[in-house]
C-alpha positions in Angstrom: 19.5 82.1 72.4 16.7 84.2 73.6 16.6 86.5 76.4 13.7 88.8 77.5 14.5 92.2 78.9 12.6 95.2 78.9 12.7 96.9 76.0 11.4 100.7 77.5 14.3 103.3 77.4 16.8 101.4 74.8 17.7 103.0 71.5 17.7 100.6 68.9 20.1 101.0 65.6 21.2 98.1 62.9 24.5 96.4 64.3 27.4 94.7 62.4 26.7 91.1 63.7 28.2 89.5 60.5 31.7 90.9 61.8 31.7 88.7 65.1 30.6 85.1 65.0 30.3 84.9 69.0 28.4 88.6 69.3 25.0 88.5 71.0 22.7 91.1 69.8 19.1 92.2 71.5 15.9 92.8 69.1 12.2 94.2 69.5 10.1 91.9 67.6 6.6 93.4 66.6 4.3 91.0 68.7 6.0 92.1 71.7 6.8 94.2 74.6 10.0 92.6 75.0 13.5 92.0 73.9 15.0 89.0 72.9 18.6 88.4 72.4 20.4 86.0 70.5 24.0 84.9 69.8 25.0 85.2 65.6 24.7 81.6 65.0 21.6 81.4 66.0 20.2 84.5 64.4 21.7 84.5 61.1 19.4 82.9 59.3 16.4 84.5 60.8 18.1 88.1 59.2 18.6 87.0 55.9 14.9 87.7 54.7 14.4 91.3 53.6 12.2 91.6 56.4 14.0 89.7 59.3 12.2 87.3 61.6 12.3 86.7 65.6 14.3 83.0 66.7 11.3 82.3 68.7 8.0 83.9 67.9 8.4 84.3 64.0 7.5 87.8 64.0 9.1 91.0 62.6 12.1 92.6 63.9 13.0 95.5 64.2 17.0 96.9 64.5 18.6 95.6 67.2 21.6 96.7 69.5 24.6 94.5 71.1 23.6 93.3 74.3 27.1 93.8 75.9 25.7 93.1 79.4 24.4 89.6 78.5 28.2 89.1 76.5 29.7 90.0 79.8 27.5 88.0 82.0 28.4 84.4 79.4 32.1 85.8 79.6 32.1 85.4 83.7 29.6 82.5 84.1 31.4 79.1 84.7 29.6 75.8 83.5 31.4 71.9 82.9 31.6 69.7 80.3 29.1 66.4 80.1 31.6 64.6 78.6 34.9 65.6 80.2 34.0 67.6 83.6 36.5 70.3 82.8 35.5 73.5 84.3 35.1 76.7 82.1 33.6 79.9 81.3 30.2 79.5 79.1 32.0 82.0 76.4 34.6 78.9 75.6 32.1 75.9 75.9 30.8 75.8 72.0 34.5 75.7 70.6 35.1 72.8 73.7 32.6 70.9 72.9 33.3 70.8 69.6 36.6 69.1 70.0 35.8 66.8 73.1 35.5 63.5 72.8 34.4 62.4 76.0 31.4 65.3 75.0 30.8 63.6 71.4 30.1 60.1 73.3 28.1 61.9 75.5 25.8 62.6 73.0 25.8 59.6 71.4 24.9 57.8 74.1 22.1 60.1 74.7 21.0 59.7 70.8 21.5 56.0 71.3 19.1 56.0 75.1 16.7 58.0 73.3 16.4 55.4 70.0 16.7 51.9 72.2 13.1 51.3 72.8 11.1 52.9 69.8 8.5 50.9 70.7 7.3 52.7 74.2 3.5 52.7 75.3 2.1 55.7 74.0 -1.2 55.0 75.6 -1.0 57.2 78.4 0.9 60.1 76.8 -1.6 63.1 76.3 -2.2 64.9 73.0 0.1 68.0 72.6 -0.4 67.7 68.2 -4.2 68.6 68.1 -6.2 71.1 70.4 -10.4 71.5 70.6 -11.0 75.2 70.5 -12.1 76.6 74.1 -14.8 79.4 72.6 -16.6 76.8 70.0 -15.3 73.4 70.6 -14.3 72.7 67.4 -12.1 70.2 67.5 -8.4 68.8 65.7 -6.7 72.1 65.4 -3.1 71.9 65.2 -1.0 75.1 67.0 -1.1 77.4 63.5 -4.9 76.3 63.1 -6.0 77.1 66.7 -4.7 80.7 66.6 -5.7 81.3 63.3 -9.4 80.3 64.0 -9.4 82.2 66.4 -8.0 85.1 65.4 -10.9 84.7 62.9 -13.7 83.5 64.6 -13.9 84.4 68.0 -11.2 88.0 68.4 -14.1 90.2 69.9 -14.8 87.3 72.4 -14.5 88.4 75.9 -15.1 85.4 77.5 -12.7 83.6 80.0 -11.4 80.3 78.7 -8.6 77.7 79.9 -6.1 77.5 77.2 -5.9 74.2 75.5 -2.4 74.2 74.7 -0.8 75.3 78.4 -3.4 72.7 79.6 -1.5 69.9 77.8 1.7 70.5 79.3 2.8 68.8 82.4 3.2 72.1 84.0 0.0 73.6 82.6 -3.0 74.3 85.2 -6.6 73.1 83.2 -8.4 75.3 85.7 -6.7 78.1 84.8 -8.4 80.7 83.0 -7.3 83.5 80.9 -8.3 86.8 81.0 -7.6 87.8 78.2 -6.8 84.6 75.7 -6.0 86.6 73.0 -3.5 88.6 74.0 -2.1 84.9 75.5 -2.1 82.9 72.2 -0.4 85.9 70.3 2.3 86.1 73.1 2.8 82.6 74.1 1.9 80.3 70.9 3.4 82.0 67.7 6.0 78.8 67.6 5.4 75.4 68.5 6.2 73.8 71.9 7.6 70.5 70.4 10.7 72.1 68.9 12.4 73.5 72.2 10.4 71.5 75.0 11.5 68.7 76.9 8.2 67.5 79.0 9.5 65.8 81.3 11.1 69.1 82.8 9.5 72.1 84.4 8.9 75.2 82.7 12.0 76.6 84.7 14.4 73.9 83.9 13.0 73.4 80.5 14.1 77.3 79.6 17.4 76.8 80.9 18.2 73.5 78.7 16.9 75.7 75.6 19.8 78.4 76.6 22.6 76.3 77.6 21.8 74.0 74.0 22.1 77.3 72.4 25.6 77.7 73.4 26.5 74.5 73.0 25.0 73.6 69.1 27.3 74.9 66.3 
């Protein structure tokens, strides 16, 4: 689950997460100014490496502390089932949900709305796979390929350009140009969209699914 918080004026040590499944600890990763905070499930696998990875942007991590203010703050927030509309705190709804029945029929019949119609017009949904590149023009570069041909061929380029990939999204502004694009691909684009975005959401809404999934995915 991640979780952005200043990261100025925190210590940071190496905490025993392995000891409590529902802990939530805060890291610094490397590319960032920020610190991002995730619960031991979703971590774990990230930390196995001998050099451990950030959830969302892939980069390295340094130690990391328990974020005992976010723990307190899923401990006193109150959410409700999908399936069953009971009412209870956020700290309880993983272990709910994974005993629910009224929740499990919930998702299926999400699974089974989503797999009805495979065959959907496609004709007026834009490209989000394949980007031109905004200094050059070069064009069909996935994500990975877009910042790395960048980062290779155009790093000392001062220019203002609209970003491809924020352009793309139904929230994204193609007028908007950045003043600094480099400094926006590394921060924004070092993990793809497609895994955690739903597009037919705003950016707002869309980053409050990807928490409250979080919580809810064993």
């Amino acid at each position: 689950m991640g979780d952005n918080g200043q990261a100025s004026g925190r210590r940071l040590r190496l905490p025993a997460w392995k000891g409590d499944r529902n802990a939530i600890h805060s890291y610094s990763a490397s590319s960032t100014e920020w610190l991002e905070s995730f619960c031991t499930p979703c971590i774990q696998e990230c930390l196995k490496p001998k050099k451990p990875v950030c959830g969302v942007c892939r980069s390295t991590l340094t130690h990391g502390i328990r974020a005992l203010d976010l723990e307190k703050q899923i401990e006193m927030t109150e959410t409700t089932c999908n399936g069953c509309n009971k009412k209870m705190y956020l700290s309880k709804l993983r272990g709910h949900a994974a005993t629910c029945s009224k929740y499990q029929n919930y998702i299926m019949e999400g699974v089974r709305a989503v797999t009805k119609d495979p065959q959907q017009d496609t004709s007026n949904i834009p490209n989000r796979f394949t980007f031109p590149c905004p200094y050059c023009n070069e064009k069909n570069l996935d994500q990975e390929g877009l910042v790395e041909h960048c980062r290779k061929y155009h790093s000392m380029d001062a220019k203002r350009v609209v970003c491809p990939i924020c352009a793309s999204m139904p929230w994204g502004d193609p007028n908007y140009r950045s003043a600094n694009f480099m400094e926006h691909l590394q921060r924004r684009h070092q993990f793809s969209y497609d895994t955690f975005v739903d597009y037919d959401a705003d950016e707002d809404d869309m980053m409050a699914q990807v928490l409250l999934r979080s919580l809810r995915d064993q």
